[in-house]
N, C-alpha and C positions, 0 to 999 in steps of 0.2 A: 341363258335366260335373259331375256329383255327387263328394262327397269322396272314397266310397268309391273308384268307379272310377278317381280318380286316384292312391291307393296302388295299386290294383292295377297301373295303371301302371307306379308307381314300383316295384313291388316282381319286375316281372318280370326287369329285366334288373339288377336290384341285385347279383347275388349273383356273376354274373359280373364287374359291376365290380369288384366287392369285394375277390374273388378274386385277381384282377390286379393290381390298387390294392396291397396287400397285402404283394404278394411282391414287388413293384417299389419298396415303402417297404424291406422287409426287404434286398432286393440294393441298396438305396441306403444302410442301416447299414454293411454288411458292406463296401462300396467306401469305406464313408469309414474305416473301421479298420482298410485297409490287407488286406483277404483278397482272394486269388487269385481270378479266376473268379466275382465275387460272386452274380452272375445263376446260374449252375449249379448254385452253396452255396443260394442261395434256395428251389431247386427241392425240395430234399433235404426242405424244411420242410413239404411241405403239406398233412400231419395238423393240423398247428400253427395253422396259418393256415386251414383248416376250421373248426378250433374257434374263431377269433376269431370270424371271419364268423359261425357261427351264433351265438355269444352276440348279435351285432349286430343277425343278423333278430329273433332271439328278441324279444326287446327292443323292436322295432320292432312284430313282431307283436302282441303283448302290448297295446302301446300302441295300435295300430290297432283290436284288439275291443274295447278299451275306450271309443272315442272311438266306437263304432256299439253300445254299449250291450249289450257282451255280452262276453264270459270266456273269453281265449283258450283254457283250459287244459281247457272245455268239451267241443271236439272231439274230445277221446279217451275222453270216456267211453263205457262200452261199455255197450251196450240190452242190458237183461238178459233180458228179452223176449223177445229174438230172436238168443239164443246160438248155439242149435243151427241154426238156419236160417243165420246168419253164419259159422259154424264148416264148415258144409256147403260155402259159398261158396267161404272159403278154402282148401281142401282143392284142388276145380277150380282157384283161382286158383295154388298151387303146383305141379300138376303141369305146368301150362301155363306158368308162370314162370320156372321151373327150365332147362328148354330156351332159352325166349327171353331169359334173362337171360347165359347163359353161351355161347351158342354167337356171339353177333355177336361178344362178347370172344376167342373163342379162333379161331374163321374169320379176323375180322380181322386180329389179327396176324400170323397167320399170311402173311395174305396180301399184308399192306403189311410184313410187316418180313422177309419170309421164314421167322422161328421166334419163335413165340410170347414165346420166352426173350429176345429183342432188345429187344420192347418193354416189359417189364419190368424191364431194368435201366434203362429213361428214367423208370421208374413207381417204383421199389422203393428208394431211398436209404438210404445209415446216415446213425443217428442215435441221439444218446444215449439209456441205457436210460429216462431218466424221462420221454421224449420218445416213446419208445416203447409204454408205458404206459398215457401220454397218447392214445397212438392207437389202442389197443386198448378203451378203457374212455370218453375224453370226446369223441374224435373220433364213435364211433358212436352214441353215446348224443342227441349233441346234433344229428347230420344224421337220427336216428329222427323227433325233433321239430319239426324244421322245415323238413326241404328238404320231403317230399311234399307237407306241409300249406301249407308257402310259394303253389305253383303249383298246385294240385289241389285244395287247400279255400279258400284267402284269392283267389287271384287270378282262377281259372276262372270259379268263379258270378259274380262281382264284373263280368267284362268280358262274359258275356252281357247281365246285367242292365243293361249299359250301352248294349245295342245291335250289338255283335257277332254275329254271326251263329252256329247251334250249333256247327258243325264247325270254324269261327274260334276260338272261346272255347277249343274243346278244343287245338286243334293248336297255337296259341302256345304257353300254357304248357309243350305238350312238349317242341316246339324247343329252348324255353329251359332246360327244364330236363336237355335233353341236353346243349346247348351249353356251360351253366356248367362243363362236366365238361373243355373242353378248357383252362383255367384253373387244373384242378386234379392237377400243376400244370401252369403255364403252358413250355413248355417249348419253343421257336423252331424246330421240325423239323414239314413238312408230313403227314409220315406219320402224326406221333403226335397230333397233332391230329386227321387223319383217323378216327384209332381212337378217340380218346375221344370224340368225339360222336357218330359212327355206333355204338360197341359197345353203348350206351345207349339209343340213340333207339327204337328198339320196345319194351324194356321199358320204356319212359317213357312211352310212349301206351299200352301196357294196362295201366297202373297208372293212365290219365288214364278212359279209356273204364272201369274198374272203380268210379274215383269215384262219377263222372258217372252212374254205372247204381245205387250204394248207398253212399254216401257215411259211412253208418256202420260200414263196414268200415273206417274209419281204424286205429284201434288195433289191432287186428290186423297192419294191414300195417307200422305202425309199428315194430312189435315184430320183426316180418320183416326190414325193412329195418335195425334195429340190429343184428341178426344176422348178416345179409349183411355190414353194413360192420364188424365183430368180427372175421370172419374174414380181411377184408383187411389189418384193423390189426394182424394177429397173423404178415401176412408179413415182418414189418418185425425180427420177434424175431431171425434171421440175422444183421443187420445192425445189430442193436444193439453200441455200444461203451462 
């Protein structure tokens, strides 16, 4: 197996380790300095612990285009070229996204918690204001750059070319990159689990099937996706202290 495909490998299920790894470091401070509940106080964190994790793929990715002789920071430039034809794209790809992206979130809960509002308070923690901030402004900024492109540009092409079959190559990375979601956070109740990987999992394959079909739509969707998660990190403002 070539080097490449062995980061992509490594980079498929990293993020859910990470994820975990992470908050399981952080609820093992918190137990040693004497806080109640430390695993539940950890959960509270996982803006925080998003952003470590992406500075870590960052990092990781960066050093991986490098090492196959090419510029991570590449994949977002946008073809000028081919604005208006991309811009056209994304247009379909938002009305169609919009739907798929919000209704497994709001069906679901509904349906595993009884009211939408139950599983949100497993999702929605206080936390201090500069913490808050932080989630509003580095939490999304830094999952814009690296979660789609992690599984969707570094890892996808990378495991056909290895041999995987197309519909393989496509459908891991989506898995994973829905499943990283039940880690964030990681929170010991089967429901909510349930909800975080299923509320994802289809808008994570037509974001995979949108690659796979023009892959210079990155930047675009990137910019999409920082906005999506902006608006998540700004539920957090309530619950700021």
């Amino acid at each position: 197996m070539q080097n490449s495909q062995k980061r992509a490998w490594l980079m498929l299920p990293i993020r859910l380790i990470l994820f975990a790894g992470l908050q399981a470091l952080l609820a093992l401070v918190f137990f040693l300095v004497g806080k109640s509940n430390p695993w539940d106080l950890s959960t509270n964190w996982w803006p925080i612990i998003v952003f470590d994790v992406n500075l870590i793929c960052l990092l990781l990715l960066i050093r991986f285009y490098k090492a196959e002789g090419n510029n991570f920071w590449s994949i977002f430039k946008i073809q000028k070229e081919f604005v208006g034809k991309d811009m056209l794209a994304m247009l379909g790809f938002l009305i169609i996204a919009g739907p798929v992206a919000f209704l497994p979130n709001f069906l679901l809960g509904n349906l595993l918690f009884g009211d939408m509002n139950n599983a949100l308070v497993l999702f929605i923690r206080p936390l201090p204001m500069w913490a808050v901030a932080a989630s509003i402004v580095l939490f999304p900024v830094t999952q814009g750059l690296v979660e789609i492109p992690t599984y969707m540009i570094f890892v996808m092409p990378r495991l056909e070319k290895g041999g995987l079959p197309r519909w393989a190559a496509i459908l891991l990375p989506t898995l994973f990159l829905a499943a990283q979601h039940i880690a964030i956070p990681l929170v010991f109740n089967m429901n909510f689990i349930l909800w975080r990987f299923l509320m994802f999992l289809p808008f994570a394959l037509l974001v995979a099937l949108l690659i796979k079909w023009r892959p210079r739509l990155l930047p675009y969707i990137a910019i999409v996706h920082v906005l999506m998660d902006i608006s998540t990190g700004m539920m957090f403002i309530p619950y700021g202290y």
